[in-house]
DRENDO-1510 file (C-alpha; in Angstrom, 1 decimal, always signed):
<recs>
REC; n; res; u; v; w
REC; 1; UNK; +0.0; +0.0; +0.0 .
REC; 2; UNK; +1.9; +3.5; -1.4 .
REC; 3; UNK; +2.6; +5.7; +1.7 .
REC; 4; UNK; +3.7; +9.4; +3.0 .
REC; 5; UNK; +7.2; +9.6; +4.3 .
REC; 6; UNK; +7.5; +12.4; +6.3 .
REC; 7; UNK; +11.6; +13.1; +7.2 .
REC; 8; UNK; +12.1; +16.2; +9.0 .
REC; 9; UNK; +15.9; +17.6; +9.9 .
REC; 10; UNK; +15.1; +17.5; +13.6 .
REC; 11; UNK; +12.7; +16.8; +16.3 .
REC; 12; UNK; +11.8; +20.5; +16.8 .
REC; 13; UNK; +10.1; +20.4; +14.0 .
REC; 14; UNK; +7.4; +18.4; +15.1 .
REC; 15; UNK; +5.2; +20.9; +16.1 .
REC; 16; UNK; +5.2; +23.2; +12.9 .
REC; 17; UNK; +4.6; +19.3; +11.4 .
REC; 18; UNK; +1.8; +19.0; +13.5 .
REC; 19; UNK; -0.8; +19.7; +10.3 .
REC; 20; UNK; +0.9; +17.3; +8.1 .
REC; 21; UNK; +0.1; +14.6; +10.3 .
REC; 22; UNK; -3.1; +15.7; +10.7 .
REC; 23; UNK; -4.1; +16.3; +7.4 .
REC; 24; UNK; -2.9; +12.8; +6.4 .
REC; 25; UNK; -4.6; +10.9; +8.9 .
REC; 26; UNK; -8.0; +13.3; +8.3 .
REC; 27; UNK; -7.5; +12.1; +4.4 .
REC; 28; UNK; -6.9; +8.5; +5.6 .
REC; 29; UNK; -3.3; +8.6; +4.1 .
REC; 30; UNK; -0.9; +6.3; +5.2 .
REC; 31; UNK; +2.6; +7.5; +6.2 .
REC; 32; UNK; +5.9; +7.4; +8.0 .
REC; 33; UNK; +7.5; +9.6; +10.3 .
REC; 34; UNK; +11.4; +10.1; +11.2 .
REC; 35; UNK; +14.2; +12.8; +11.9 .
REC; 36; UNK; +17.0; +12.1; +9.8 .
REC; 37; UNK; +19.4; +15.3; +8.8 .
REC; 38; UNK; +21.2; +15.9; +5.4 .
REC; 39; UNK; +24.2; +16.9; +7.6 .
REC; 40; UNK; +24.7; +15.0; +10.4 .
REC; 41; UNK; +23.4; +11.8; +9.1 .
REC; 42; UNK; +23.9; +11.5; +5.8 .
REC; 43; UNK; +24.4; +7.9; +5.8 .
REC; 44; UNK; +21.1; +7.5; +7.5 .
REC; 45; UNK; +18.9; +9.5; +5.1 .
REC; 46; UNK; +20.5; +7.8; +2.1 .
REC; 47; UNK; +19.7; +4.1; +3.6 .
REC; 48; UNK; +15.8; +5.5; +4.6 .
REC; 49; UNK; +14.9; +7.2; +1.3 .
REC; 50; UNK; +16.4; +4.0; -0.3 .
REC; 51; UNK; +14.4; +1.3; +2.0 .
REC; 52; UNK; +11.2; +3.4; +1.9 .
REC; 53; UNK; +10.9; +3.8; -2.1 .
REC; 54; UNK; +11.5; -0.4; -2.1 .
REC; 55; UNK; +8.4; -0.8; +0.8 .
REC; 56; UNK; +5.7; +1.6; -1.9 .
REC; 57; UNK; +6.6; +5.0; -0.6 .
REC; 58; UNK; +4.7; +7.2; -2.9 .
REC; 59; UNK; +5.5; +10.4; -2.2 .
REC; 60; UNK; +8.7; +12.1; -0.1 .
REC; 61; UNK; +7.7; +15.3; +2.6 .
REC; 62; UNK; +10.9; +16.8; +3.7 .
REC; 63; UNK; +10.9; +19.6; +6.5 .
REC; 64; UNK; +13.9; +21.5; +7.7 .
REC; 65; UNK; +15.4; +24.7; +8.4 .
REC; 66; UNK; +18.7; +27.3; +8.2 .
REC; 67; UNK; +20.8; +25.6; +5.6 .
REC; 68; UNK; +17.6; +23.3; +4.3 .
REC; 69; UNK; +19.3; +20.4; +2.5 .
REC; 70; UNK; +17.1; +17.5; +2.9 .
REC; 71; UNK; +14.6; +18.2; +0.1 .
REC; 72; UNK; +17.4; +17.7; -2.1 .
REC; 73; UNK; +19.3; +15.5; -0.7 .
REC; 74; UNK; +15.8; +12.5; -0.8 .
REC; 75; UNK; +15.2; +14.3; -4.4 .
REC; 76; UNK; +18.9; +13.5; -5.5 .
REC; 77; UNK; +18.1; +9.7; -3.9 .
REC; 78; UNK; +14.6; +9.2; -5.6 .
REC; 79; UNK; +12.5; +10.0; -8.9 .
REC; 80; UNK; +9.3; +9.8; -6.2 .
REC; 81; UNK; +7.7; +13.4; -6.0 .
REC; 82; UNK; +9.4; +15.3; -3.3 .
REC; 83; UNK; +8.2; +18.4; -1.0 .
REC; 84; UNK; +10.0; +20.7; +0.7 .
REC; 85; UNK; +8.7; +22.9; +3.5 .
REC; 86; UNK; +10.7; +25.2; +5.2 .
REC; 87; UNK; +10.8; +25.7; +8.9 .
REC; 88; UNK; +10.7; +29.2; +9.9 .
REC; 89; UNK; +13.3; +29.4; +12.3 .
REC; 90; UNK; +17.0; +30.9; +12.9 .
REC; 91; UNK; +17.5; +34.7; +12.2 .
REC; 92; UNK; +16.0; +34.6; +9.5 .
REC; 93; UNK; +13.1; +33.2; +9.9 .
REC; 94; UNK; +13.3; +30.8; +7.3 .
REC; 95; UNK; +13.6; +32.9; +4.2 .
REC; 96; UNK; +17.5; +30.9; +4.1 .
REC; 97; UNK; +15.3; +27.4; +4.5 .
REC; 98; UNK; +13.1; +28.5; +1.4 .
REC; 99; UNK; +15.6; +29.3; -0.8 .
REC; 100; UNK; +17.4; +26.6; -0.1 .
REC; 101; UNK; +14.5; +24.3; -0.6 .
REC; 102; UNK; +13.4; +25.6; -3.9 .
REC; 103; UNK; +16.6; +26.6; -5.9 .
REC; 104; UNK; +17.0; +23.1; -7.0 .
REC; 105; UNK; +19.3; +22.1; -9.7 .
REC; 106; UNK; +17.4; +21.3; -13.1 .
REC; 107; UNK; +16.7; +17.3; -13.5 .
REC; 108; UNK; +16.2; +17.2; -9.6 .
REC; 109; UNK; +13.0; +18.9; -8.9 .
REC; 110; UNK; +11.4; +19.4; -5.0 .
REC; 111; UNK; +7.9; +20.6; -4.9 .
REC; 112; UNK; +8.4; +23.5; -2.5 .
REC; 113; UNK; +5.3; +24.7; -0.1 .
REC; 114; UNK; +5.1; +28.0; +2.0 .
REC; 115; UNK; +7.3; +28.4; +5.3 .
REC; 116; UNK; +6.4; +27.0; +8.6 .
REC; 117; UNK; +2.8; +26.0; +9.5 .
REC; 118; UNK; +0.6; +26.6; +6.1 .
REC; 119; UNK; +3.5; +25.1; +4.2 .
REC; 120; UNK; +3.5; +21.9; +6.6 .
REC; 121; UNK; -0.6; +21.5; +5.8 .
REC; 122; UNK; -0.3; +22.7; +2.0 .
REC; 123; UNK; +2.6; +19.5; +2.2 .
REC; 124; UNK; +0.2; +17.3; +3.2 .
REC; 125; UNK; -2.7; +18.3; +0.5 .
REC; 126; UNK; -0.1; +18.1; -2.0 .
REC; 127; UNK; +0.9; +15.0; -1.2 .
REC; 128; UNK; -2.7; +13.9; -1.1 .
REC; 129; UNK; -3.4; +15.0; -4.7 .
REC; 130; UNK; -0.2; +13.5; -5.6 .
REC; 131; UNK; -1.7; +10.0; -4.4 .
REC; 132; UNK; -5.3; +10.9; -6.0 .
REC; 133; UNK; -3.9; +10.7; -9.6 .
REC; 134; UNK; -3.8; +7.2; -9.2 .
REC; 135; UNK; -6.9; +6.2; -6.0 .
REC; 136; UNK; -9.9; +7.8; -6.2 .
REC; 137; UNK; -11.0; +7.1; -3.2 .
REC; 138; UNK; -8.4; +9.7; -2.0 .
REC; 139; UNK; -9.6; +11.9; -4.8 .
REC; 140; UNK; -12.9; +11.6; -3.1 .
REC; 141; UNK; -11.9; +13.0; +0.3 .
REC; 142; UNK; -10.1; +15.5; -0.8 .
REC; 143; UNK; -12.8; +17.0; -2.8 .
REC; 144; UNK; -15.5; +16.1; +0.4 .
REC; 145; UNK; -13.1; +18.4; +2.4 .
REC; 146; UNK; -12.9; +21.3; +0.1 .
REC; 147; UNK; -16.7; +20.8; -0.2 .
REC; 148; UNK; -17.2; +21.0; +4.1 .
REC; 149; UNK; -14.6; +24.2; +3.8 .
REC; 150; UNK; -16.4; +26.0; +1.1 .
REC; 151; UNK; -19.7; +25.2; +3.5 .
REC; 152; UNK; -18.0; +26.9; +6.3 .
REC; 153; UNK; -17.0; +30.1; +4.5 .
REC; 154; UNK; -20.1; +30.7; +3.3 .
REC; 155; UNK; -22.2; +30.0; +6.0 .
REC; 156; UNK; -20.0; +32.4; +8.2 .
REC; 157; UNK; -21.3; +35.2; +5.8 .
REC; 158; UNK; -25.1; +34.4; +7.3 .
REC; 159; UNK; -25.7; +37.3; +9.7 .
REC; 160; UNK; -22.3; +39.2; +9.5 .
REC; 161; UNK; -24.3; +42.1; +8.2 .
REC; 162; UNK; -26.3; +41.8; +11.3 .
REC; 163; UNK; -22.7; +41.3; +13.1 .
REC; 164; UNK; -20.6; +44.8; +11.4 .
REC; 165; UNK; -24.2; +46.6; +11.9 .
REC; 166; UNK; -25.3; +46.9; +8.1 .
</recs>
C-alpha cells in the first residue's frame, strides 16, 4: 500500500509538522515519520529514502530549516515526487530554509510549499493529490473536504451584516 514519508531535519520540528500529520490521517493517508538530517546523518537518510521507495513510498515530505538540504538530498536519492517545506526558524526566519528548498538544480526537482505552519498543511494536501492521480478514493476525500470548507465560509457570511451593523 503506497505511503507518506515524512523526514524532518530534527525533532523541533514536530510541532510546525503537526498539520501534516493531521491532514494525512484526516484524508486517511498512510505515512511514516522520522528525523533524519542531510548533515549530520547522511548515511542514514540515504539508507531511509532507499528502503522506503522499495516498501511503496509514494510520495517524499521533507521539512527543515537554516541551511535546508534534505529536500534535495531525498530528491537527488529518488525520482518519487518530493516536498519541501521550510521551517521558519534561525535569524531569518526561514527565508535561508526556502531558498534553499526551492533553488533546486534542473533534473532534480522538489515541490516546494510556504514556510512554517501553512506550508507543513499545503505538504500534506499536496501529497494527497499526488496520491489521487492514481486512488480515487483519496480523490474523493479530498474534494469532500474542500466541499465542508467551502460550507463553512459561506455559512460564516449568514448574519455578518447583522454582526458589522449593516
Amino acid at each position: 500500500m503506497p505511503f507518506v514519508a515524512i523526514l524532518m531535519g530534527s525533532d523541533s520540528d514536530l510541532l510546525t509538522l503537526q498539520g501534516t500529520f493531521d491532514v494525512l490521517k484526516k484524508l486517511d493517508i498512510s505515512f511514516e515519520v522520522r528525523v533524519t538530517s542531510a548533515h549530520r546523518t547522511p548515511a542514514a537518510t540515504h539508507d531511509y529514502v532507499v528502503d522506503a521507495d522499495k516498501r511503496g513510498c509514494a510520495v517524499f515530505i521533507c521539512a527543515a530549516g537554516l541551511a535546508a538540504h534534505l529536500a534535495g538530498v531525498v530528491a537527488g536519492t529518488t525520482i518519487k515526487p518530493v516536498i519541501g517545506i521550510p521551517i521558519d526558524g534561525g535569524p531569518l526566519k526561514g527565508m535561508d530554509a526556502l531558498l534553499s528548498t526551492v533553488q533546486m538544480p534542473g533534473g532534480i526537482p522538489v515541490a516546494t510549499v510556504a514556510i512554517g505552519k501553512a506550508g507543513a498543511k499545503n505538504a500534506a494536501y499536496l501529497a494527497a493529490q499526488m496520491l489521487s492521480l492514481s486512488d480515487p478514493e483519496v480523490a474523493k476525500r479530498i474534494q469532500a473536504e474542500r466541499d465542508q470548507n467551502a460550507k463553512d465560509v459561506l455559512a460564516k457570511n449568514e448574519g455578518l451584516q447583522e454582526k458589522i451593523g449593516g
